[in-house]
N, C-alpha and C positions, 0 to 999 in steps of 0.2 A: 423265239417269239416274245416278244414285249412286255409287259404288263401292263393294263388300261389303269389311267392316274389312280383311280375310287381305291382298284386294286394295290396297287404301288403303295398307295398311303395307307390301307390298313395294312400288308405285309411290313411296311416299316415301322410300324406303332405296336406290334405284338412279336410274340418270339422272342431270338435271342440275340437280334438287331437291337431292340431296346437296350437290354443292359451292355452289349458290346459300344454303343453311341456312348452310352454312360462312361463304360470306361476310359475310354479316350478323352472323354472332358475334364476328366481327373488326373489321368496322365498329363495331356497336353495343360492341364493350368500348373502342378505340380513342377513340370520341363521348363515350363515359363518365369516361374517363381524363383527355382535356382538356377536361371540363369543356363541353360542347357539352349546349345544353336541347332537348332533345326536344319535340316536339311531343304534348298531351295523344290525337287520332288516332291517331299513330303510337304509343303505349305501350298503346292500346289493343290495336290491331291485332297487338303483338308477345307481349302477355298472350294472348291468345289464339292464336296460332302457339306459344306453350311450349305448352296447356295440348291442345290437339292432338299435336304430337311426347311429350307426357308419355303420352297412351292410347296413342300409338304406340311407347313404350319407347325414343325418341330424348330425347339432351341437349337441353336447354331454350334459346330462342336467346339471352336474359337471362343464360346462366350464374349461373339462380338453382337453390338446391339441390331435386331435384326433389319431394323431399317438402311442399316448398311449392306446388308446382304442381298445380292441380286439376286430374284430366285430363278430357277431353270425353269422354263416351259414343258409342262409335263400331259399337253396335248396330244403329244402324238405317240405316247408311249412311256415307258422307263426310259430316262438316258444311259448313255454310257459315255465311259470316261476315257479317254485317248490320251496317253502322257505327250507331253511338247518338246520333247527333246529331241536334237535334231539328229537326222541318219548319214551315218558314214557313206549310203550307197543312195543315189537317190533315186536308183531306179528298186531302189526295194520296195515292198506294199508296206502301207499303214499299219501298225499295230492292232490288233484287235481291242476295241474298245470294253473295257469293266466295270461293271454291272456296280448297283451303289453300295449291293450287298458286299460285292468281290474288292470293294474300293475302302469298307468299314473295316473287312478283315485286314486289309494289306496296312492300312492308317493302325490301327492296334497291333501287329506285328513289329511296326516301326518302331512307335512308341513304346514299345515294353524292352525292345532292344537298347533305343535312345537312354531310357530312365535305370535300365537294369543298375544293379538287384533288385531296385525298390521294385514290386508289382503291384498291379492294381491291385489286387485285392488286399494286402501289407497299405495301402493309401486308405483303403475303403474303412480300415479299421483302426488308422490312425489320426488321419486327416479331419477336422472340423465339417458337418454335415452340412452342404451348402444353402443358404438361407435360411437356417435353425437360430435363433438367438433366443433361447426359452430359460427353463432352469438352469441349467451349468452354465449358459452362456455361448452356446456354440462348440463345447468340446468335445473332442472324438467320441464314439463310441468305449470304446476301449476303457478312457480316461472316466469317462461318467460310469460305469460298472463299476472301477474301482472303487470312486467315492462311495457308491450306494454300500460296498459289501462292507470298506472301512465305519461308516455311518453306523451300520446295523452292528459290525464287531461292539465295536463304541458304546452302545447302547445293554447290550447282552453282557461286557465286563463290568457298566454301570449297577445291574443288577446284582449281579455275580455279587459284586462286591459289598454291595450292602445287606444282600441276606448273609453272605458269610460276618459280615460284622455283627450283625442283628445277635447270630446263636451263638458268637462267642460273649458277647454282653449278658445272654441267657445263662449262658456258662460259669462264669463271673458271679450272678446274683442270688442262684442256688447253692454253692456252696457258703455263700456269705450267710445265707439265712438257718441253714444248717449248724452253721459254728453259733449263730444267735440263739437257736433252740434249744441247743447241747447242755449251757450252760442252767438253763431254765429246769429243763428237765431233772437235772442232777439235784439241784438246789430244792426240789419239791420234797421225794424222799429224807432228805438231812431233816429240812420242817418238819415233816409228820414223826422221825426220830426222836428230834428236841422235844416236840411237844407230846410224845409218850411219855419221855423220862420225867419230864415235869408234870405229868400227872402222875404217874407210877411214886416220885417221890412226896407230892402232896396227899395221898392215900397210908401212904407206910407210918405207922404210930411211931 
């Protein structure tokens, strides 16, 4: 049984349809970037998952602009998806048509085969967050943790280093003033000596 459009687009906009869309726009820009061919199946299947999320008022998984994207008619139900390729028998029946959910999953199977090893989530935590151009400038996750932890080390050996400077300059100044006192101290008693005998000898007839 179908789902009515209202239906359709909120089961596409929540769940685990979201972040599966997600991933596929990562993979497939990724695939695209180096240079990886596609399968003419698979570009079908994914013209047709835009041209869905386009009647749904969801971004296209292609990151093509959506005015390009024809959207499906979603009057009269959920569509399904029928691959075009042609049958050896032609009296065999149609394939059974898959559902957009069963067309996200198979488009993400593809693509993680296509890209292997890399996996989506290996992109998710390397790759530049799309449309972020803030403090680091669009760098990975990954990459901005590091700054922040080396920043903070940075910062805590700055300290580090100047209180250990500090108490060894402490260290330094007490003994100096110790050796200045020693001398003082010694030289008071000699005084009061001197100046006994010189009286002791001004008294004796």
């Amino acid at each position: 049984m179908s789902e009515p459009p209202e239906i359709a687009r909120r089961h596409a906009r929540t769940g685990g349809q979201a972040s599966l869309v997600a991933d596929c726009r990562l993979m497939l820009s990724f695939a695209r970037k180096n240079g990886f061919v596609l399968p003419l199946p698979l570009l079908h299947q994914i013209g047709w998952l835009d041209s869905v999320l386009r009647a749904l008022d969801m971004e296209p998984v292609s990151h093509v602009a959506p005015e390009l994207v024809w959207p499906i008619d979603l009057a009269g139900g959920a569509p399904l998806y029928v691959a075009h390729a042609p049958s050896a028998d032609p009296h065999e029946p149609p394939p059974a048509g898959l559902t957009p959910e069963e067309v996200i999953l198979d488009v993400h199977a593809k693509l993680s085969v296509l890209i292997a090893p890399t996996t989506a989530l290996s992109l998710l935590t390397s790759e530049p967050p799309a449309g972020k151009r803030h403090l680091f400038g669009g760098m990975p996750p990954l990459v901005q943790l590091i700054i922040v932890v080396a920043f903070v080390s940075a910062i805590c050996f700055v300290i580090s280093a100047s209180q250990i400077v500090g108490n060894s300059q402490r260290w330094k100044v007490r003994p100096a003033a110790a050796e200045a006192a020693s001398p003082a101290s010694a030289a008071a008693p000699a005084s009061a000596a001197s100046a006994m005998r010189a009286a002791s000898q001004g008294v004796t007839p």
